[in-house]
N, C-alpha and C positions, 0 to 999 in steps of 0.2 A: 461765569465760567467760560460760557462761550466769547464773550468780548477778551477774554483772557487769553483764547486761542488765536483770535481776530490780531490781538496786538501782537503777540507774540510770531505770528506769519507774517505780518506786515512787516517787523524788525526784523526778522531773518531775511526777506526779501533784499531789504536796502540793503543790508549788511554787504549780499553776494552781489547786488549793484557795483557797491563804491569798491569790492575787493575787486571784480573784473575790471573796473575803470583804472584802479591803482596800477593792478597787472598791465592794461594795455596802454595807460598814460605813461607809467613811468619803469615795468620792468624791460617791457619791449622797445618801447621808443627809445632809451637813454644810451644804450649801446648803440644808435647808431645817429643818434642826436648833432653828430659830427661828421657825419658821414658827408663825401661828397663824390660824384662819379670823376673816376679820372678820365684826364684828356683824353684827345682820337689817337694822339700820339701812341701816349701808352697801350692803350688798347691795338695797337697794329700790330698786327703779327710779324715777326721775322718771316724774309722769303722765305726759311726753309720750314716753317709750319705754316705757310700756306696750302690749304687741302687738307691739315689734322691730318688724326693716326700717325704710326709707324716712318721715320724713313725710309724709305726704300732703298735695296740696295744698289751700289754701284751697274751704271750702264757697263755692261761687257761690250769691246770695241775690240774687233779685227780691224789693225793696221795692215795694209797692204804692204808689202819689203819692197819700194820699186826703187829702184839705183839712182844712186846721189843725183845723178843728173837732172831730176824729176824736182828735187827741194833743198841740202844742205847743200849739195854743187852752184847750188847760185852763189852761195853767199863768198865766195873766193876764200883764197890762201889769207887775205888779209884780218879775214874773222879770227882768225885763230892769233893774231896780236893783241886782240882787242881786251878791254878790260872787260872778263867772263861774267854769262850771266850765268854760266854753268858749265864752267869750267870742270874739265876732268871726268865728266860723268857723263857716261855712256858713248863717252867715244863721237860728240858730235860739236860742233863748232858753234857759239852764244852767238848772238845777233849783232853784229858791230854796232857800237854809239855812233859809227860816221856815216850810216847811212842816210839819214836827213829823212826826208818826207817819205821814201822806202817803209821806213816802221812804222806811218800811221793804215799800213794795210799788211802787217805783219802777222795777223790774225792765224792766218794758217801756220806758222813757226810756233808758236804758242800752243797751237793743240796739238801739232804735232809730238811734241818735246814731253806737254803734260801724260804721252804715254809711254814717253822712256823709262829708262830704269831710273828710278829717284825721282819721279818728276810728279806725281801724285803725294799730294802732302795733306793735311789730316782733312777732313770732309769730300774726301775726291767723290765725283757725279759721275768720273768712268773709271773704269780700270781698264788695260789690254788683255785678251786673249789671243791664242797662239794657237788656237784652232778655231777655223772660223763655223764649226757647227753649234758651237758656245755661244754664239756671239748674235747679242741682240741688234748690232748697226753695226755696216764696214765702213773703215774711214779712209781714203783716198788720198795722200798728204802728197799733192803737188801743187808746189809753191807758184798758182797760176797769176797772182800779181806783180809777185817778184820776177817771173819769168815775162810777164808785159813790162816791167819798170826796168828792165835790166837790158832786153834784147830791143838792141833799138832805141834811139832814140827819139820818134816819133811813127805815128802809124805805117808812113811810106819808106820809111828805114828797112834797107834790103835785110838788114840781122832780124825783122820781125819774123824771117819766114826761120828762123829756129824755132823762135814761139809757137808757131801754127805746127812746125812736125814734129815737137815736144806733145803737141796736143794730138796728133796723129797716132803716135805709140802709146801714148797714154790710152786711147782708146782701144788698139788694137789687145794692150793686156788684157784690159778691163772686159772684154769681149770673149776671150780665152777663159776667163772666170767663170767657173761653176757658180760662185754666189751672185755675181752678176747678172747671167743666164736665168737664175730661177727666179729672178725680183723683178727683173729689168732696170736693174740700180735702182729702187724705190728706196731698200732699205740703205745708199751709200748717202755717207756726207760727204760733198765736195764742197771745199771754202774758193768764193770766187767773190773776195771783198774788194776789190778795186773795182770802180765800173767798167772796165773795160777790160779785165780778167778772161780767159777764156770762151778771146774775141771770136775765133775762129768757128769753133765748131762745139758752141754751149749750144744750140738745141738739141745734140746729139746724147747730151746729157738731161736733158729737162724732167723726164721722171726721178731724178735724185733730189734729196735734201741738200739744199746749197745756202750756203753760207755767207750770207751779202751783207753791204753796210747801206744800201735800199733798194729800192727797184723803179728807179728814175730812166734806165737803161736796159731796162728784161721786158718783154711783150707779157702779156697776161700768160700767156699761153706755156710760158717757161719757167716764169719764177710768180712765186705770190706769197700772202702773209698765209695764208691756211696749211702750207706746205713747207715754207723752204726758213729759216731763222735769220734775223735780226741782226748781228753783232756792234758792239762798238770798233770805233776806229780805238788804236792803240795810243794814247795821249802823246805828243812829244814835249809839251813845256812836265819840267818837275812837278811832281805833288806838293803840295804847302801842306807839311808836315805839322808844322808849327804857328799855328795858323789858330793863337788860345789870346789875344789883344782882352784886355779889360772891356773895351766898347768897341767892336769890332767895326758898328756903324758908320764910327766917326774916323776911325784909323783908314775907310776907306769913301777921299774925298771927292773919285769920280763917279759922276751917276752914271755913265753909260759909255760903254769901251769896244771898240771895235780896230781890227789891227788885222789886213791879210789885201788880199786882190781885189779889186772893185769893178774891172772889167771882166765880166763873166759871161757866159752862153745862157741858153734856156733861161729858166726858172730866175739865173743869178744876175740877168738884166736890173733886178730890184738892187743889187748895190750900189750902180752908178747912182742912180735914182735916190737912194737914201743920203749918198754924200756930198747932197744937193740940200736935199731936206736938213740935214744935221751939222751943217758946220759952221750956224750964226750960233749954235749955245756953247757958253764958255765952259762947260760941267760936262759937256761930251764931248769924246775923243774918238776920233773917226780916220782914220791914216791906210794910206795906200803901202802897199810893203810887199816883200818876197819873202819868201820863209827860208832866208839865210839863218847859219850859227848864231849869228845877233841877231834879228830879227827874231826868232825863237825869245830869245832872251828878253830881249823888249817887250816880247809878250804877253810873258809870266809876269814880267813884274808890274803892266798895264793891268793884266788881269787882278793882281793880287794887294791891288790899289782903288779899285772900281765894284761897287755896289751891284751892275749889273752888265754882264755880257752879250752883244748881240749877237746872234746867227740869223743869218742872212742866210737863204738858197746859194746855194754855186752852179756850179756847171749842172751836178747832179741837187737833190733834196736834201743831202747831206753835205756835214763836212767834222773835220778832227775838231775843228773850233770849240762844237758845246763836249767834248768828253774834255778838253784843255781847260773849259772855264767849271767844268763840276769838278775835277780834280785842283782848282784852285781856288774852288770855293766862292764862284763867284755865281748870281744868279743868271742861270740863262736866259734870256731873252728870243725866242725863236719865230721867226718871221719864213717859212715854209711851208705853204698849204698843203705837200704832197709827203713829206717828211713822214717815215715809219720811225720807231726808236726800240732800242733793246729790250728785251725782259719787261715790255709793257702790260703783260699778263701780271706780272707780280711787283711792279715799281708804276703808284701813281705820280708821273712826270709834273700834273700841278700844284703837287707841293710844295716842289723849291725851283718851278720853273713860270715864265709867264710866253702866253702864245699870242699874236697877232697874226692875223691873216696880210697878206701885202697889200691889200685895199688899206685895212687901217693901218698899216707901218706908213704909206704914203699919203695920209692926209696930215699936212703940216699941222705942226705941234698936236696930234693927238699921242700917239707913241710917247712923246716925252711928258708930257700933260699926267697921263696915266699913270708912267715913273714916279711921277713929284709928288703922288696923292696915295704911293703905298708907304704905311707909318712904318716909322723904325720897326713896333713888337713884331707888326708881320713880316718882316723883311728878317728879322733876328731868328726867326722861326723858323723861314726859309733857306735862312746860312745852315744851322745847327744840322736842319734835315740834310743840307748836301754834306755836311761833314761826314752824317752816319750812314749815305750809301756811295760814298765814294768809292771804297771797297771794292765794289761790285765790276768798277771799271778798271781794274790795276789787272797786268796781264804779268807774272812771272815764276819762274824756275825756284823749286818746285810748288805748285800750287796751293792756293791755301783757301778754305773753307769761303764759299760763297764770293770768290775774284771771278774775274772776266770769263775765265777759260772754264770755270763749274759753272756757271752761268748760261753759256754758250751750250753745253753737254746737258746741263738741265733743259735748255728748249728743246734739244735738241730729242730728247726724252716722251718732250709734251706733243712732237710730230709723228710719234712711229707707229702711234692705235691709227690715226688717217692711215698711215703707210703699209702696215701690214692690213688693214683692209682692202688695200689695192690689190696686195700680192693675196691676197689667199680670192678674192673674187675671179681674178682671169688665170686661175688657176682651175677653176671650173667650168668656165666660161666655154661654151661651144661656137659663139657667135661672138662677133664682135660687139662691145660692151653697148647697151642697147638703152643704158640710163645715160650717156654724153649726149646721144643722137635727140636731135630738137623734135620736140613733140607737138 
């Protein structure tokens, strides 16, 4: 009897053995037996679910009213022939197409316009109010590039001193301002995207949020990346709309394109220098130019033929070249030790970009060396990613979900916990701020 119990527990045993082995061999594993983790791709979040939760809503912006003369008065009687980028709405003049190099520091037209009437289009990051007790950041819209690109044609040009007493009343409003007075313009945005923007008297503005395309040209002391936002230059060759080739690899026969000024200041000494290094390969195209109507032209279609784009330093760390070659889908190639780039918090740049210090852009044949040794798949990977954030750099009337100008408003977003800590400390402050002073 008792072996009888002996066998019969030991066959119950196995039984719930091989039933848990069946269970975990083949009811759990089989559903996922095929399983595989998808790519990094997939898995990246859209910028606008960067941070999870809730969107947020729209940034509230007090525009200031300040008389034409300050930003649409630049743009002449001849804007209003032009073929509109926004036409009829709100009563303000689109940006002329004959401006030329003028649009690639048009930044400030842009954000001004995105707070017109119609000019917020679905995902907007601001909306305007019209009291400025509402209003999370005031925005300042004088056209301080256009008003350097316009008056004057060069710094000793007796017309720059409009420039400087444009800057003069500009401050003197801004100084009248209640909101001004209680922040010390912390919480304003001023856009001063040409380097040489609001040459005269930008230190008088230095506690505001300003809006640059880098800080190759601002002392620490006035502009920086903890403070002041990033923007893109405004592209001026076309976007490649159409840009779906079967092999897009092989439709594009040059390895390395470069197409603008070669003689440069500062930083942009490395051009001469690389048109030295690069003009025994037959597969790169390296060309001295002006950025004429054809020249433009020329460029898009170098770009839109070429594997990868180089950007060289200029004068400044930047230049319009790599938003020209990410709007044409071309890989950037970027050779600027000192170089900031846009929305670098929420766009990693080495995915569809490659960077070289000038030490190695100047050691013959490594640069091109490096080129010839990335495969098609990664190079194809590279394309695909500039097509999907292209987007980000298109600036127009009325704005649309995650373009340049929500982009710009969203940084612009991520600086104002620094800013209203500024303002709400010397707000209490009996002494002077006693955390600056060196210890």
């Amino acid at each position: 009897m008792a072996n009888t119990k002996a066998i019969a527990s030991v066959a119950a045993l196995l039984f719930l053995l091989v039933s848990f082995s069946v269970f975990f061999s083949s009811d759990l594993r089989s559903p996922f037996s095929s399983f595989s983790l998808p790519s990094s791709a997939s898995l990246r979040p859209r910028c606008s679910d960067i941070g999870g939760g809730a969107r947020p809503p729209p940034l509230r912006v007090f525009m200031y009213d300040l008389p034409r003369r300050f930003n649409l008065g630049m743009l002449g009687r001849g804007a209003h022939r032009e073929v509109p980028a926004a036409e009829g709405v709100g009563g303000f003049p689109p940006w002329p197409k004959t401006s030329g190099l003028k649009k690639q520091h048009s930044v400030e037209y842009w954000m001004m316009v995105s707070l017109m009437p119609g000019g917020s289009g679905e995902g907007a990051e601001a909306v305007r109010v019209l009291d400025g007790e509402e209003a999370d950041v005031f925005f300042v819209p004088f056209f301080s590039s256009l008003s350097f690109n316009t008056h004057g044609h060069n710094m000793t040009d007796p017309d720059t001193e409009i420039d400087r007493q444009l800057q003069i009343d500009l401050l003197d409003i801004l100084r009248k301002s209640k909101y001004w007075e209680r922040s010390a313009g912390r919480d304003h945005v001023i856009p001063m995207h040409h380097p040489n923007a609001f040459r005269f008297l930008r230190d008088q503005v230095n506690a505001s949020i300003l809006v640059v395309a880098d800080f190759g040209r601002y002392p620490r002391n006035l502009a920086f990346l903890g403070k002041d936002v990033v923007g893109p230059y405004v592209h001026v060759v076309d976007s490649y709309l159409e840009d779906d080739p079967p092999d897009p690899f092989e439709t594009r026969p040059t390895l390395l394109f470069f197409r603008g000024r070669t003689v440069r200041k500062d930083e942009g000494i490395v051009r001469s220098k690389l048109a030295k290094i690069l003009k025994e390969y037959d597969d790169v195209l390296y060309e001295d130019s002006f950025a004429t109507g054809e020249g433009i032209k020329a460029s898009s279609q170098g770009m839109r033929s070429s594997k990868f784009c180089l950007h060289p330093a200029g004068d400044t760390p930047s230049s319009c070249r790599l938003f020209d070659a990410i709007v044409s889908h071309c890989v950037p190639v970027i050779v600027s030790d000192r170089i900031e780039l846009p929305f670098e918090d929420e766009i990693d740049y080495s995915e569809f970009s490659l960077f070289f210090s000038a030490e190695e852009a100047l050691r013959p044949g490594y640069m091109v060396g490096q080129l010839r040794q990335i495969q098609k798949e990664r190079w194809i990977l590279m394309w695909r990613r500039l097509k999907n954030i292209s987007h980000h750099y298109e600036f127009q009337y009325p704005t649309r979900e995650e373009d340049a100008v929500n982009m710009i408003w969203r940084q612009i977003r991520h600086k104002l916990p620094a800013a209203n800590l500024a303002v709400h400390r010397n707000r209490r402050l009996k002494i002077p701020d006693w955390w600056s002073k060196k210890r």
